[in-house]
N, C-alpha and C positions, 0 to 999 in steps of 0.2 A: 564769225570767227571769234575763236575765243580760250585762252589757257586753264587747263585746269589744275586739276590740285597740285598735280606734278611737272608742270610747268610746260608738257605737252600741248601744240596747239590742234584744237575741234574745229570743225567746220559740220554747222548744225543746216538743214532746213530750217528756214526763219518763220518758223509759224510753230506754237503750242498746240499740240494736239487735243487741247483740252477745248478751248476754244478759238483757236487758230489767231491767237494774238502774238505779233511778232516778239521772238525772241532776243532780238539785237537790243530790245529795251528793255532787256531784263538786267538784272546780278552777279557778278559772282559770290557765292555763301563763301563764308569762313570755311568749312570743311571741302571748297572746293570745287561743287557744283553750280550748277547754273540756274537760276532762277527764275522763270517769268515773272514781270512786274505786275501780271492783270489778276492773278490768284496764289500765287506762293507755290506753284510746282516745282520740280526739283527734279535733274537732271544729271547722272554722272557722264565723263567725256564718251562713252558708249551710245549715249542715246537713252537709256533706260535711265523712267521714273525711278525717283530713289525716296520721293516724298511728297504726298496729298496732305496739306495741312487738315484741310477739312474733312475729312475720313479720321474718327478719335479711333473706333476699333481693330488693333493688331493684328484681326485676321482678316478683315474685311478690307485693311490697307495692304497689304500684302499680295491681295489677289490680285486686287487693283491695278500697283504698280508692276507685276508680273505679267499684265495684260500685252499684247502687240501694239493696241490702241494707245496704250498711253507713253508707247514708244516714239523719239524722235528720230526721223532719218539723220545720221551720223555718216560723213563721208571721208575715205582717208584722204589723211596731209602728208605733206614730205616737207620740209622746211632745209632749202640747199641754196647759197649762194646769195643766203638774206633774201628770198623769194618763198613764198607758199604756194605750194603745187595741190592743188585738190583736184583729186579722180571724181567726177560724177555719176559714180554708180557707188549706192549706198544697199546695194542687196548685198549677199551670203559673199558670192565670188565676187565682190570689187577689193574685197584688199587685198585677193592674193592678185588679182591683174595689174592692181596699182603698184605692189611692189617687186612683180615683173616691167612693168612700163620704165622707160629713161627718157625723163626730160629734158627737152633743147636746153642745155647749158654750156655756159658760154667756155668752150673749150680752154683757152688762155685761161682762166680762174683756176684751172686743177693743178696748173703748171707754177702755182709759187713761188719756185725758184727763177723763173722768167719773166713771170709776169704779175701784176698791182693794178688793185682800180685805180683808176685814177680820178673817178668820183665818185658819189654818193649816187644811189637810185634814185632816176627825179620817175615823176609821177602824175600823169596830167588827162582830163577827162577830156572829151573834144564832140564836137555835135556830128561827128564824121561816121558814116560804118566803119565797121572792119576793112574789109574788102578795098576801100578808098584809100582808107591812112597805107596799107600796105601797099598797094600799087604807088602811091605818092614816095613814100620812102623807097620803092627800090627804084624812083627813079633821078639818077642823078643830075642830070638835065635841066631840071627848074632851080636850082641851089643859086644860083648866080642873080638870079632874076628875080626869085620870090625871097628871096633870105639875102639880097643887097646891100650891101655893108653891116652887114652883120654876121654871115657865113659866107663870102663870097662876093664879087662883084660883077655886073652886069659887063662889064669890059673885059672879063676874063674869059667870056666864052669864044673861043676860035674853031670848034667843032669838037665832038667828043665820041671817039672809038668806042664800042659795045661789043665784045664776044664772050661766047660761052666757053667754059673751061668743061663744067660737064652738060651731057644733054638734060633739059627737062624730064623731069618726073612727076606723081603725081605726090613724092616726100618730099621735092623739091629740086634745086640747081643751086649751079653757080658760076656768073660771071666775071669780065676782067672788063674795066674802062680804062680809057688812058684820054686825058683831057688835055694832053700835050704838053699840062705841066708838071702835074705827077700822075703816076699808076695806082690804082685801086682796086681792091676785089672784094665783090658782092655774092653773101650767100642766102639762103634763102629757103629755111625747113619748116615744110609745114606742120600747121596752118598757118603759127603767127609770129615766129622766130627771122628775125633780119640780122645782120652782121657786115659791117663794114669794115676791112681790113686798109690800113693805111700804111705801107714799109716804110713811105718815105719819112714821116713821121714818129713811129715807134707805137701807134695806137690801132686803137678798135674800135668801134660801135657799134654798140648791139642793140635791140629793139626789140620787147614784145609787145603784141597790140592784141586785147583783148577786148571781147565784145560785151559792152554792158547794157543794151537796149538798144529796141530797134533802131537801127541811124546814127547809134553812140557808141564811142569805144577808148580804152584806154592806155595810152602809151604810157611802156616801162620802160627806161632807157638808163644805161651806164656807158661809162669810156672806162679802158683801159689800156695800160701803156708798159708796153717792152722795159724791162730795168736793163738793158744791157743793149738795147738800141735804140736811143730816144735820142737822136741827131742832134751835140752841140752845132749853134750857128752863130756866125760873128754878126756884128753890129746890131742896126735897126732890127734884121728879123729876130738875131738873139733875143736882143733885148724885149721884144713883143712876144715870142717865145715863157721868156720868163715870167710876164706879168699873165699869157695863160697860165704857167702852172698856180700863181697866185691864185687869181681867177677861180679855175678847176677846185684847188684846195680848199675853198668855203664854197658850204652847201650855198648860203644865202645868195652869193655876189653872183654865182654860176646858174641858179636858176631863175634870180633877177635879169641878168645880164646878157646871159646868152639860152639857155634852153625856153623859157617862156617866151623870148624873143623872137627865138627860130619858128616857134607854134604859132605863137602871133600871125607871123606872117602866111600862113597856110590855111588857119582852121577856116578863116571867111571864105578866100576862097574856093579852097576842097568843100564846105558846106555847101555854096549858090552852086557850085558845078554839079554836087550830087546831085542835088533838087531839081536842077535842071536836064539832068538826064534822068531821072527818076517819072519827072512830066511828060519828056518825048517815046517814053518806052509806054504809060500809061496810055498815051495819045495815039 
């Protein structure tokens, strides 16, 4: 990933066509191109060679970087909601699919007049698949137990209602809990879009997990919060109230405090449990 001259961002194949040296260790030149660090290639945001230092002759450079071969795969971006969206298809017709396609975005966000993050994107790799983190997040169930004084308390579970609002699809659903002590709703588009709507609260949580190696993957997460129903409350809970919006409002204290904490509590063991079904399926 990378801006060019025009402050547009690229999303290159990371290997030099020249000799398949990653590009992420490469430059960006003054005029805006991209650089490999292994030979001096040169790259405009298209993909196409724009410079063989070591080719002196003007016609013989020319034909060179006109070549296919010393093209890079270049794939489209969309940059919305402070997220980069890249389509994986880098032939003829991926940009016009890509800019037919609409990315899970988190609906609240479009509404401005309604609605505010009310954090920052946190960002966190996890030794989990895909498949795992997303089942783990949609399900409400463990919060009490695995995230125990710090999202919830093991004493608060007195049973917890589950029904669908719509049926399953293969783009996804969506759910209603009721945990007896507030109501919540759970959606769920695929592949890796989650959303957790809170009324009683005035928030949201939204979740994408994407896959970065086999067995790894990595959560994107934001809160957002209603400007026009964000429940004053008296006393104790006000006042704990307030110190989240503190909290919330620095990156640092929020991802120290509570989001790396809630992980914490999961990735060990969503990990031993993968691995351990991973062994009884091989077995």
């Amino acid at each position: 990933m990378w801006r060019d001259g025009s402050g547009a961002w690229r999303a290159f194949e990371d290997r030099c066509p020249h000799r398949l040296a990653p590009l992420s260790e490469g430059r960006i030149d003054a005029n805006g191109t991209l650089m490999c660090s292994y030979h001096g290639w040169e790259f405009n945001g298209a993909g196409a060679c724009t410079r063989i230092p070591q080719i002196g002759d003007e016609r013989a450079h020319a034909t060179a970087c006109a070549s296919q071969r010393s093209c890079v795969a270049s794939y489209p971006v969309k940059e919305l909601q402070g997220l980069l969206w890249v389509w994986p298809d880098a032939s003829a017709g991926g940009a016009a699919a890509a800019a037919a396609a609409e990315p899970a975005l988190i609906a609240e966000l479009e509404q401005p007049d309604e609605w505010e993050a009310r954090t920052e994107w946190f960002m966190r790799e996890a030794p989990i698949s895909m498949e795992t983190v997303v089942e783990n997040v949609m399900d409400p169930c463990h919060a009490n137990f695995t995230h125990h004084k710090v999202q919830g308390s093991r004493s608060n579970e007195k049973g917890t209602d589950i029904q669908p609002l719509t049926p399953p699809t293969a783009a996804g659903f969506k759910m209603e809990q009721d945990s007896g002590r507030f109501k919540a709703s759970f959606e769920f588009v695929a592949p890796c879009f989650l959303k957790y709507t809170f009324p009683v609260f005035g928030r949201v949580m939204a979740v994408y997990v994407v896959p970065t190696a086999m067995g790894y993957s990595r959560m994107v997460t934001r809160f957002v919060k209603n400007k026009h129903n964000y429940p004053a409350r008296p006393g104790l809970i006000g006042l704990l109230l307030k110190f989240m919006e503190v909290l919330e409002g620095n990156r640092v204290l929020e991802h120290t405090l509570m989001r790396n904490k809630v992980l914490d509590g999961d990735n060990h063991v969503l990990h031993v449990q993968e691995r351990q079904l991973l062994a009884e399926g091989a077995a």
